[in-house]
C-alpha positions in Angstrom: 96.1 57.7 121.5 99.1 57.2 123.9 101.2 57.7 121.4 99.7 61.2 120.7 100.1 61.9 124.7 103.6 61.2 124.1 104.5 63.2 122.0 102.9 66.3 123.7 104.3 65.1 126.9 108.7 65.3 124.7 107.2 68.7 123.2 106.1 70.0 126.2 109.1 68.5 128.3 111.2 70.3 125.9 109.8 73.4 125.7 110.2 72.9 129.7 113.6 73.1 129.4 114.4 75.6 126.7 112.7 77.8 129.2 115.1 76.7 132.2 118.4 77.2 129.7 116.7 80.7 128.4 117.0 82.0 132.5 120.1 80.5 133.4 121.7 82.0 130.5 119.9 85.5 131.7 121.2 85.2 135.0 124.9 84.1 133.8 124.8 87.2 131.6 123.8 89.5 134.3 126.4 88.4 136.8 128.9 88.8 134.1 129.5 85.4 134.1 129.0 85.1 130.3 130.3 87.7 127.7 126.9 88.3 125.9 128.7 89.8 123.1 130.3 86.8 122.2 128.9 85.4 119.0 128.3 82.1 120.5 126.1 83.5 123.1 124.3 85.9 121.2 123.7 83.1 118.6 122.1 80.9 121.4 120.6 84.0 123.1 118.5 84.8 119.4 117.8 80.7 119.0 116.1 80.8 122.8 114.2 84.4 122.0 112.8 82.9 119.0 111.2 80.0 120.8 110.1 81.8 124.1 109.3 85.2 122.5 106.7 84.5 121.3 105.1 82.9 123.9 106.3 85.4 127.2 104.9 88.4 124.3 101.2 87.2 124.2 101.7 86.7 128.3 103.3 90.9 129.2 100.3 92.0 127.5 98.1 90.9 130.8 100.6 90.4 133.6 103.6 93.0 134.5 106.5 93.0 135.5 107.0 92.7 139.9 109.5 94.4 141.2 111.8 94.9 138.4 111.4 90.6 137.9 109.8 89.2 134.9 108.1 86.0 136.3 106.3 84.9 132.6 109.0 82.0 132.5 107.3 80.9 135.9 103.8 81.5 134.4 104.9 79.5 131.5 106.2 76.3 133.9 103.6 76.0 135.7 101.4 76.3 132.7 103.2 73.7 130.9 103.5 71.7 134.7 99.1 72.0 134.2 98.9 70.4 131.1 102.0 67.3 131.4 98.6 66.9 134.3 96.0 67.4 131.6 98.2 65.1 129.1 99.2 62.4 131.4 95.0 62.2 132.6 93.2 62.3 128.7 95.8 60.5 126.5 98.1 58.2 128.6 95.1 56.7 131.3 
């Protein structure tokens, strides 16, 4: 079993930090910072939607936008922050 809670501790560590590159690399493009026409970053830009997406998609249905700031990726950490917890608790203890 720990082995199990392992596992969905790297996935969801991982998936932690695809979200932390996805709004850095938002932030870099919006002060200019990156050239988001540049194939390289719209290559990594598409690679980051496609795992997020999906994800921040079924979350906008229910919770809006505030003040102009999409907070799903904040949702999403402390989500994922909740169930490391839930993880750690059931398969590791």
């Amino acid at each position: 079993m720990e082995i199990i809670g392992q596992i969905l501790l790297f996935a969801l560590e991982a998936y932690f930090w695809i979200i932390i590159i996805s709004v850095v690399m938002s932030w870099l493009i919006a002060f200019e910072v990156v050239n988001a026409k540049s194939p390289q970053a719209q290559n990594l830009l598409a690679l980051l939607a496609k795992a997020t997406e999906p994800v921040y998609k079924q979350l906008r249905k229910f919770i809006p936008m505030i003040g102009g700031i999409d907070v799903t990726p904040m949702i999403v950490i402390f989500a994922i922050m909740i169930l490391k917890n839930i993880v750690v608790k059931v398969f590791i203890y």
